[in-house]
N, C-alpha and C positions, 0 to 999 in steps of 0.2 A: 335231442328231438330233431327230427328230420326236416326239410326246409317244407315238404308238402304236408306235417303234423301242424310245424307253426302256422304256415296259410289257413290251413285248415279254424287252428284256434283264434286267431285274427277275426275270422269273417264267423266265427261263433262270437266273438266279445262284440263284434261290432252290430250284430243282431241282438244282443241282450239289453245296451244302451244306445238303442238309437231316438237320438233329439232332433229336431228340429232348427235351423238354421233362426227362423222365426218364427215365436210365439205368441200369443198375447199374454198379456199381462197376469191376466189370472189360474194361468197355467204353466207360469214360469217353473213355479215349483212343485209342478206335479210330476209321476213319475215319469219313466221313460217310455217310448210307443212300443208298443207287442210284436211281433213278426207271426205273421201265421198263414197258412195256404189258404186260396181260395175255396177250396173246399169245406176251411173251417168255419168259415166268414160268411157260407150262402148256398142255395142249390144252383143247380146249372137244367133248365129243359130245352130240351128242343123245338122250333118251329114244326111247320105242319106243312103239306102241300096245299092251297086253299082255290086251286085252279078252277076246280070241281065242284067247289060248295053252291050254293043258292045263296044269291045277294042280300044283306040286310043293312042291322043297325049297328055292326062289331066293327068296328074300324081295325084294319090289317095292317099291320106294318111289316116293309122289308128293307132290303138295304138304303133304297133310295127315300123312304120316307113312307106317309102316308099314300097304299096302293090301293086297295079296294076296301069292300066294306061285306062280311058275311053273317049267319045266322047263329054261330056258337063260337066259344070263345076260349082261349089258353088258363086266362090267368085274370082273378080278379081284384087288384090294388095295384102297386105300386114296381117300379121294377126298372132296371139297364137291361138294356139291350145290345146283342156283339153279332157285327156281320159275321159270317164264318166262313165263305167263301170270295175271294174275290173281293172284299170290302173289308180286310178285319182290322182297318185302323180308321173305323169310324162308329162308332158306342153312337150309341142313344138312351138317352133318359125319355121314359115314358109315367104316365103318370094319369091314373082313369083309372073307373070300376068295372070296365068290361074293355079288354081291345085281346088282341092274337098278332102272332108274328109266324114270317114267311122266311123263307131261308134265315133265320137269326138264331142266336142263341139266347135266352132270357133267363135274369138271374133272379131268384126267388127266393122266400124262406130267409132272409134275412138273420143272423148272428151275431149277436156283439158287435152291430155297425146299421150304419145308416144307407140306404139307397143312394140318396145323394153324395152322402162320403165316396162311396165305393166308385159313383159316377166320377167322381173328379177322381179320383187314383187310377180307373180306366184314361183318364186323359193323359198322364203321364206314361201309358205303357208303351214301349215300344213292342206293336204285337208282330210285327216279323220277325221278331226273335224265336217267337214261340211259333214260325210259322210248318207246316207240315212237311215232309219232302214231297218232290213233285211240283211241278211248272206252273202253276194254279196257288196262288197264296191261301190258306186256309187254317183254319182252325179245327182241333176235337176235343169235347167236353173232355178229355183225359190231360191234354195239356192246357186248359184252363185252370183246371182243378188243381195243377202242380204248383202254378204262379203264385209269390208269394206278396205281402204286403204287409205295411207296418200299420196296426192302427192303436189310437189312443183313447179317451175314456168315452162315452158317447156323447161328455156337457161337452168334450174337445171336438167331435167330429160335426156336433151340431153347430158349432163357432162360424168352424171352416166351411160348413158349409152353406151356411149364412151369407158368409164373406164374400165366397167366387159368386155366388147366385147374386149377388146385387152388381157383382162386375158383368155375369151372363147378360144382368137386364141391361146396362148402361152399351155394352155392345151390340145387342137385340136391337135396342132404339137406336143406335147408331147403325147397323146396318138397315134400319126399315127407310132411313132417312137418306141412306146411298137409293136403296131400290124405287123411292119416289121420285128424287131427282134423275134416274135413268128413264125412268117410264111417263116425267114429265118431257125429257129429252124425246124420247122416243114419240110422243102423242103430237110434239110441238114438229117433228122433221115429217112427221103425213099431212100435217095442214102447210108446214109449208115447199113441198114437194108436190105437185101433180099426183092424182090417183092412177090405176089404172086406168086406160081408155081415153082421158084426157090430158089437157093440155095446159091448163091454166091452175094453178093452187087456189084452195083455198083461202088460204091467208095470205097476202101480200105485202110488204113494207108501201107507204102512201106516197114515197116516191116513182114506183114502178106499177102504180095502179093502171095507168094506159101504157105502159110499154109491151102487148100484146103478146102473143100465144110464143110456149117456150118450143125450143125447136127438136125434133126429133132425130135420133139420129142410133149410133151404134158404138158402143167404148172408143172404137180409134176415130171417132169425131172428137173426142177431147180428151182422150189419152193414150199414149204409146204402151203395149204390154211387155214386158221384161220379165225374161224367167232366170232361174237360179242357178247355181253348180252344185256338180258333184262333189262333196269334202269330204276327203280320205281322212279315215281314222284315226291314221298316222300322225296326220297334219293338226288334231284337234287338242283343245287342252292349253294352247298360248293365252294368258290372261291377257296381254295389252300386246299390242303391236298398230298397224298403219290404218286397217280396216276392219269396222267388226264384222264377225262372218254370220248372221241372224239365223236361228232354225227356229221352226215353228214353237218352239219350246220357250224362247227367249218374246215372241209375241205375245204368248200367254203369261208370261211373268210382268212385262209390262202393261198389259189389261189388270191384269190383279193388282196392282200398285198404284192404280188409278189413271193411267200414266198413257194416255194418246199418242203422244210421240217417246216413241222409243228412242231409249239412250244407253242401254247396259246391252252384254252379251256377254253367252258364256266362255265364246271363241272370237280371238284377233288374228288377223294374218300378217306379213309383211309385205313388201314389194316384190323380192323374191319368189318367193310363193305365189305372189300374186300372176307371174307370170308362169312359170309351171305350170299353173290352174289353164292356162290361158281364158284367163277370166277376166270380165271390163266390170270397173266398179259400177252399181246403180246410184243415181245424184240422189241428194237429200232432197225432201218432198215428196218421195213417194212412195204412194199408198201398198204394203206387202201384205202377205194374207197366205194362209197352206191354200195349196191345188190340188191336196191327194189324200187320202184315210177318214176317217170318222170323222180328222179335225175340219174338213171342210164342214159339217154340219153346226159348226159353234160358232162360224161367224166372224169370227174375231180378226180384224184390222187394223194396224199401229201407221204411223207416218215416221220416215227414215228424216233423222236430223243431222249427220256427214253422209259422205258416198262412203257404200258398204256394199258388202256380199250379199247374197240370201242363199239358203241350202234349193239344192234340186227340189225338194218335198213341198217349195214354196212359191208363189209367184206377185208382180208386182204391176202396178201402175203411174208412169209419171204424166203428167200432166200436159197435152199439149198447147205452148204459148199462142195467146192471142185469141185460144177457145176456153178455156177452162182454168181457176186454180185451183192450186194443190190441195187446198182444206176443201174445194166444193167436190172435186174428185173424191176424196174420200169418204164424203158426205152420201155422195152417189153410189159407192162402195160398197159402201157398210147396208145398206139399203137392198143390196142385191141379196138371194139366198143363193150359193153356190151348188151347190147339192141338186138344186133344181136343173141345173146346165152340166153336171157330170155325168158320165157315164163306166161303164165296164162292171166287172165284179168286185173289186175295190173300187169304191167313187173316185173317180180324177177328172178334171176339168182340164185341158189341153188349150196350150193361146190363141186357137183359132176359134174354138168354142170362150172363148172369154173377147175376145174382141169383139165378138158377133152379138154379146149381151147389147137388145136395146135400153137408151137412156132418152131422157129429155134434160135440155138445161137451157138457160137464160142467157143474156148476157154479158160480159165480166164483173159489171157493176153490181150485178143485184146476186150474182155471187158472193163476193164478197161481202154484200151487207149480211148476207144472209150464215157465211161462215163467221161475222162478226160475232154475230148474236151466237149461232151456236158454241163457238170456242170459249164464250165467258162460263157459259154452261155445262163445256168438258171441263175446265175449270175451277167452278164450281164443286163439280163430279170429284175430283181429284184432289181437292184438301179434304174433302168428308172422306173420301177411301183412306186416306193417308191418316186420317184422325181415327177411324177404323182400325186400319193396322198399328198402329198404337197401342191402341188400347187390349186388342188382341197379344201383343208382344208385352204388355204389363201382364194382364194376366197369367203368360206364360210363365216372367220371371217372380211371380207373386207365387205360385205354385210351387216350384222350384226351393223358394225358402222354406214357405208353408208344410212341406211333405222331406223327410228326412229319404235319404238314399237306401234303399237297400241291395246288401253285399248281395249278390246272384251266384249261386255255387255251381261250379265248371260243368260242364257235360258231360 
């Protein structure tokens, strides 16, 4: 038998008994799980354009979520839902007597499986495998159809999926409980910041009740702007070295991880390098942030903890001594919208348009009370994320048991 007949019967035998890593108990000794195409297991229809329709009471979903609401409807029960352009590794489970979908693909007519099953085996796909050629990541009902999956008897699929759905809720309430304490974060920094137009916060610590109006001024009253380098391609890819080299990328990895001041990167340099660059490290304490692309509209702000690099794509703020500290700086920061102060056909914000941003601040004292209070609160923020990600990374490797591998035969 030839080596590609035995591969061949391999990844047949391994599709005829495929078990499970982890089972429960009452179905230890039941048989093995099926393999079969999604075609077999479900319909696949198309979204609609709903640009055009007349507003009503059909709630619309598209990649991003609930979009609008119109007057007739795809589908009525229960159903997953598959971005297909541009999003196709983000499913949705929907679930109502009347809704419609917009660029998605929605699965219907259910087979020998459960909605919710099929929801959680979409969690494990990798769909850029199955993605289209062409620059545009996407999906067609044709290579949907092809993908295959193992499933088991429907008392097994209803177990399973019992199982993760009380994990989806304990995650659900875990994250509603990040997004209160951000938006108590966020409601408590407008009382005690100055509004527009004026001078004085509303809320005030009762030490600084007569310490009178906060002063006006422009970012380089209380911070120096610092901008990034260029890092050659060459150069990238050093795990550990003298300095880390931070790109916008690495800001938003530490935002996700609950994590204010940044500590990880995905690029080090050395000394050497560092002179080649002819680049001056930025001190720790200061507030970095993107200056250029879409990312300047997310806002996002980390605090540098050694001297480091940042990418050209990036820029920064340190604090100047005697007027400002570094946690009130980036108090004031984070507070700015960028987007508002850029310009061009790509949005970029240039240092002399960032220096020029007006601010108001206090002085040092009630800074720092007031970054007291709020760092218990980022804090705060950051064991709940981190208990978040947790519990997101059980579920991952709870899946992982729960769901046997299936062999993918070559292209």
């Amino acid at each position: 038998m030839s080596n590609k007949a035995k591969t061949a019967t391999m990844k047949n035998d391994a599709k005829a008994a495929l078990m499970p890593k982890l089972r429960f108990p009452e179905f230890r000794d039941a048989e093995a799980w099926t393999v079969k195409p999604f075609a077999k297991l479900f319909s696949i229809g198309n979204g609609r354009d709903h640009k055009h329709l007349k507003p009503g009471d059909v709630p619309v979903y598209g990649s991003g979520g609930h979009m609008r609401s119109v007057d007739d409807f795809l589908y009525d029960g229960e159903s997953v839902c598959i971005g297909r352009k541009g999003t196709i590794n983000n499913p949705m489970f929907l679930t109502g007597k009347f809704w419609t979908v917009d660029t998605l693909f929605y699965t219907h007519s259910f087979n020998q499986c459960l909605p919710k099953f099929i929801f959680s085996i979409f969690q494990n796909i990798d769909w850029l495998k199955h993605n289209e050629a062409g620059g545009v990541p996407s999906l067609s009902k044709l290579n949907i159809e092809k993908i295959e999956a193992a499933i088991p008897s429907l008392a097994e699929q209803q177990k399973i999926a019992d199982c993760l759905t009380s994990v989806d809720e304990l995650i659900a309430a875990q994250a509603r409980k990040v997004d209160a304490l951000k938006t108590h974060k966020k409601g408590l920094m407008q009382q005690l910041f100055p509004r527009e137009g004026e001078t004085l916060p509303r809320l005030r610590f009762p030490e600084f009740q007569d310490a009178g109006e906060w002063e006006e001024g422009q970012i380089t009253d209380i911070g120096t702007v610092l901008q990034g380098y260029g890092f050659p391609e060459r150069h990238q890819g050093l795990k550990n070295g003298d300095y880390p080299f931070y790109k916008v990328s690495d800001i938003s990895k530490s935002l996700v991880a609950g994590k204010v001041f940044i500590e990880e990167a995905a690029n080090y340099i050395n000394e050497n390098l560092l002179k080649e660059l002819r680049a001056k490290p930025i001190p720790s304490g200061t507030t970095i942030f993107a200056k250029i692309g879409e990312a300047i509209r997310s806002n996002k702000r980390v605090i540098t903890t050694v001297p480091c690099l940042i990418d050209n794509n990036a820029a920064g703020i340190k604090r100047k001594k005697g007027k400002a500290t570094d946690f009130f700086v980036y108090l004031t920061v984070e507070q700015i919208s960028l987007i508002e102060h850029a310009g061009g056909v790509v949005p970029a914000v240039n240092k002399s348009a960032i220096e020029a941003i007006p601010v108001k601040f206090p002085a040092i004292e009630e800074q720092q009370r007031i970054a007291d209070c709020l760092t218990s609160l980022d804090d705060l923020i950051a064991v709940q994320t981190q208990k978040l990600g947790v519990l997101k990374t059980h579920k991952k490797g709870l899946m992982q048991q729960l769901f046997p591998q299936v062999v993918e035969d070559d292209a």
